[in-house]
C-alpha positions as CSV (number, residue, x, y, z in Angstrom):
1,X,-45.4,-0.5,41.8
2,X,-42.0,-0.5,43.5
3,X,-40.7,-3.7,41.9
4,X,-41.8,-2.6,38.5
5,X,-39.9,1.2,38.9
6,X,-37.0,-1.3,40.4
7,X,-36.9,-3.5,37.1
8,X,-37.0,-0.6,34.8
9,X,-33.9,1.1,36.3
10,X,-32.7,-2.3,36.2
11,X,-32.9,-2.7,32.1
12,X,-31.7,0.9,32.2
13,X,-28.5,0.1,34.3
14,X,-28.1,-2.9,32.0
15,X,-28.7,-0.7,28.7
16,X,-26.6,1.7,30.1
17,X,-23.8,-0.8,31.0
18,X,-23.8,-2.2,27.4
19,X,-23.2,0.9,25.5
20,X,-20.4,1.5,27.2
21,X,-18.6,-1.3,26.9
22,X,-19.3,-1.3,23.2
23,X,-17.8,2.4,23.3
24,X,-14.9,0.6,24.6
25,X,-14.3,-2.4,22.5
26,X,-14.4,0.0,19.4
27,X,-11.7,2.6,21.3
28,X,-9.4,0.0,21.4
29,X,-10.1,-0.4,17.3
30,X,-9.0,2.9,16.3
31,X,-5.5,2.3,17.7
32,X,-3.9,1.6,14.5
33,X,-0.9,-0.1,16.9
34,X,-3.4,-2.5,18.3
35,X,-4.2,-5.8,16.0
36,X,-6.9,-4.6,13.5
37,X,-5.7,-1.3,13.6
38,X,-6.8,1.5,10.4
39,X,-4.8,0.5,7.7
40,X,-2.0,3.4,6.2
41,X,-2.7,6.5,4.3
42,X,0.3,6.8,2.1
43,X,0.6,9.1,-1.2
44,X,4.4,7.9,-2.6
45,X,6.1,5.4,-2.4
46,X,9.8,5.7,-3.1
47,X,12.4,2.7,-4.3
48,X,16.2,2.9,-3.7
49,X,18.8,0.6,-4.8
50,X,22.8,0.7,-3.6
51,X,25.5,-1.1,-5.8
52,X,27.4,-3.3,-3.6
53,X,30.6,-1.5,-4.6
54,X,29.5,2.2,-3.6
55,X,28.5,4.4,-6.7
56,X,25.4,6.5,-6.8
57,X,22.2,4.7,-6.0
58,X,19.3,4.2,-8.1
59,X,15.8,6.1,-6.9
60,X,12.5,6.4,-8.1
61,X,9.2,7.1,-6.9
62,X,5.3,7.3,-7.7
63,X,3.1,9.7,-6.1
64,X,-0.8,8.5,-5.8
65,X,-2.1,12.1,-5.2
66,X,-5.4,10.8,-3.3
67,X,-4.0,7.6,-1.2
68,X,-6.5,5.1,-1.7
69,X,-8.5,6.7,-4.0
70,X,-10.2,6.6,-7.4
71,X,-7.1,8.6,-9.3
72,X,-4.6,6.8,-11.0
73,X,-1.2,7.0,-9.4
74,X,1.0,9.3,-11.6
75,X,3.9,8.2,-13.6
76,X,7.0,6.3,-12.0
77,X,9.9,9.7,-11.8
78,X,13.5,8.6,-11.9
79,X,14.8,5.5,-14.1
80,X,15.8,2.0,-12.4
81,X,18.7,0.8,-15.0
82,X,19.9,-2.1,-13.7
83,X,23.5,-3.8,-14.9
84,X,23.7,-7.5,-15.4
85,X,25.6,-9.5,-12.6
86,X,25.0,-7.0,-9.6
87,X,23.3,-7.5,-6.5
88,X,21.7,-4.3,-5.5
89,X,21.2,-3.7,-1.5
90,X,17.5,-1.9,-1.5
91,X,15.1,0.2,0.5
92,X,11.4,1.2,0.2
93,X,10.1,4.5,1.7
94,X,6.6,4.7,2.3
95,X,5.2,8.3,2.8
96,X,1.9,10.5,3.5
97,X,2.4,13.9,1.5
98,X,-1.2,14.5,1.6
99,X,0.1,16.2,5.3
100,X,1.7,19.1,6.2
101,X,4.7,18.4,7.0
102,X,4.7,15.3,5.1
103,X,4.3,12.1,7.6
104,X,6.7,9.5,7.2
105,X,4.7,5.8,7.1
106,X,8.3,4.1,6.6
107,X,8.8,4.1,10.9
108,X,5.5,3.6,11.4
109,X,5.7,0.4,9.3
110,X,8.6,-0.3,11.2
111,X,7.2,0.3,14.5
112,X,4.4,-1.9,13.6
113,X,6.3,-4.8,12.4
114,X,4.5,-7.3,13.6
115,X,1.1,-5.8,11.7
116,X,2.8,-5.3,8.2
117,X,4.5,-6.8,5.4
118,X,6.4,-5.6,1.8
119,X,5.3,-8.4,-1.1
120,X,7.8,-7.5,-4.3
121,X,6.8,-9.6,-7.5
122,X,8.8,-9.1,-10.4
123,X,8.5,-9.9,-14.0
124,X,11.7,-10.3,-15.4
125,X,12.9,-13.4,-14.6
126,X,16.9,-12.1,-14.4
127,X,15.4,-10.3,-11.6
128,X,15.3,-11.8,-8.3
129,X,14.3,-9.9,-4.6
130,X,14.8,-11.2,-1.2
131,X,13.2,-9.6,1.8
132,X,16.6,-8.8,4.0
133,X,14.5,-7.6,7.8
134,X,12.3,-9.7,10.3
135,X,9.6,-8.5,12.4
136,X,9.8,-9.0,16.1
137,X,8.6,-12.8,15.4
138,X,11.1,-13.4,13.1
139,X,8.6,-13.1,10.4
140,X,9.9,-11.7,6.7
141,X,8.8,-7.6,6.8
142,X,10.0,-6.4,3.4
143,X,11.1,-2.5,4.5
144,X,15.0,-4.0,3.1
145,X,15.6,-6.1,0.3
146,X,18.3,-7.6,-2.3
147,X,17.5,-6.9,-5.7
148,X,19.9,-10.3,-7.7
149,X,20.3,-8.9,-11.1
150,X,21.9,-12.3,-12.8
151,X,24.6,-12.0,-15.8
152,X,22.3,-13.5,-18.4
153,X,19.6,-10.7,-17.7
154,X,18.4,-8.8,-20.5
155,X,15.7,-6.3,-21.6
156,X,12.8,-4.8,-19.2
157,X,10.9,-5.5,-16.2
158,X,8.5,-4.6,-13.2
159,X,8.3,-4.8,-9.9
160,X,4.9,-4.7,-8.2
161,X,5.3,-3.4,-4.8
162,X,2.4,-4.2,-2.0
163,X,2.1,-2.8,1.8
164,X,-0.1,-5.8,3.2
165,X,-1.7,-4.6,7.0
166,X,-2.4,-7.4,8.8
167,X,-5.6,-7.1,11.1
168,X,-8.1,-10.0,11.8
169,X,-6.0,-11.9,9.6
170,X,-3.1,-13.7,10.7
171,X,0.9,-12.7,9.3
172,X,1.7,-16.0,8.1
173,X,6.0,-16.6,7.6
174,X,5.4,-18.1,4.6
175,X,3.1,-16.4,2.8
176,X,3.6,-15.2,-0.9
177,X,1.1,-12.5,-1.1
178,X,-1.1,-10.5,0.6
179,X,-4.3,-12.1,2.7
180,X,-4.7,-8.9,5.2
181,X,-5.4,-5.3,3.5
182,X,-3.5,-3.8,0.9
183,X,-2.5,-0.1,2.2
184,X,-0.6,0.3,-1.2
185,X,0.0,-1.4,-4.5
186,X,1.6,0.6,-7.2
187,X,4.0,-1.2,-10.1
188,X,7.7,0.3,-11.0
189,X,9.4,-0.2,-14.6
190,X,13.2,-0.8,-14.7
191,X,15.3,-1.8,-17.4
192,X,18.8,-4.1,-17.5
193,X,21.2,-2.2,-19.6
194,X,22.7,-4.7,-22.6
C-alpha cells in the first residue's frame, strides 16, 4: 500500500516536472530577440532615396492598414522619379502604426540583425540595388542600399521590397530571397524621367 501511494507521487512529481519545463522551453519562444522569435507587425513601410550630390530626396510609402492581414495594402503615396546616370544612397523604414504612439520596427530590425534581412527585386533592368549594411556576422541586412540608376535607363519599374525573419531557418550570406518568414512584402512603382 505504501509503495503504490510512493509510485503515484512519483508519476505526479514526474508529470509535474514535465509541464514545467515545457512552460519553459515555450517562454524562451516568445522572446522575439531569441532565434525563432514572433515575426514583426508592421503597417508602412517607407522608401527614401538621396542624390549623391545633395538635393531633396525622393520618399514614398505604403500603408497595409491590418499588418498581415486579408486587406490589400493601400496605394504607394509620394512618386519615385528617378534620373538616368545617378546612384541614389537609400533607406527603408519599417513601422507599426497600428500603435499608439506608432512603434518604430526599423531599430528593432536593426537590433535584431542577425534574425533579419531586406530582399529588393526590381524590374527594370536600368535599375540596380545593392544592400550597403552587414549584420553582426557580416551577413548582407538590407536596412541601407544603393539604388544604380544607369544612363541608358528608360521608362518604368518596381521594386518589390521583402522583410525576411529568420527563425528555425538558417540566414544564409548568399541567399537571393527569402527561406525564413516574410514579416512584409509590399511592391513600389518608380519611373526614370526621359
Amino acid at each position: 500500500m505504501i509503495e503504490r501511494k510512493s509510485r503515484g507521487m512519483s508519476r505526479r512529481v514526474v508529470l509535474a516536472g514535465a509541464g514545467a519545463l515545457v512552460l519553459a522551453v515555450s517562454a524562451c519562444g516568445d522572446s522575439s530577440t531569441a532565434p525563432g522569435g514572433e515575426s514583426e507587425v508592421i503597417s508602412r513601410v517607407t522608401l527614401t532615396l538621396t542624390p549623391p550630390a545633395g538635393g531633396a530626396a525622393l520618399s514614398s510609402f505604403i500603408d497595409d492598414s491590418d499588418g498581415n492581414g486579408p486587406t490589400a495594402p493601400s496605394a504607394q503615396v509620394g512618386a519615385l522619379a528617378l534620373a538616368r546616370g545617378v546612384t541614389y544612397t537609400g533607406t527603408v523604414k519599417f513601422e507599426n502604426r497600428l500603435k499608439t504612439p506608432a512603434e518604430d520596427i526599423t531599430a528593432e530590425v536593426q537590433k535584431e540583425a542577425n534574425e533579419h534581412r531586406v530582399f529588393y527585386t526590381v524590374t527594370n533592368a536600368g535599375v540596380t540595388i545593392t544592400t550597403t549594411d552587414v549584420d553582426g556576422q557580416n551577413r548582407p541586412l538590407g536596412l541601407r542600399f544603393s539604388k544604380v540608376v544607369t544612363p541608358a535607363a528608360s521608362g518604368i519599374g518596381t521594386v518589390r521590397v521583402v522583410l525576411c525573419h529568420y527563425g528555425s531557418t538558417s540566414k544564409v550570406a548568399t541567399a537571393t530571397s527569402c527561406t525564413g518568414d516574410t514579416d512584409i512584402s509590399l511592391t513600389f512603382n518608380f519611373t526614370i524621367a526621359p
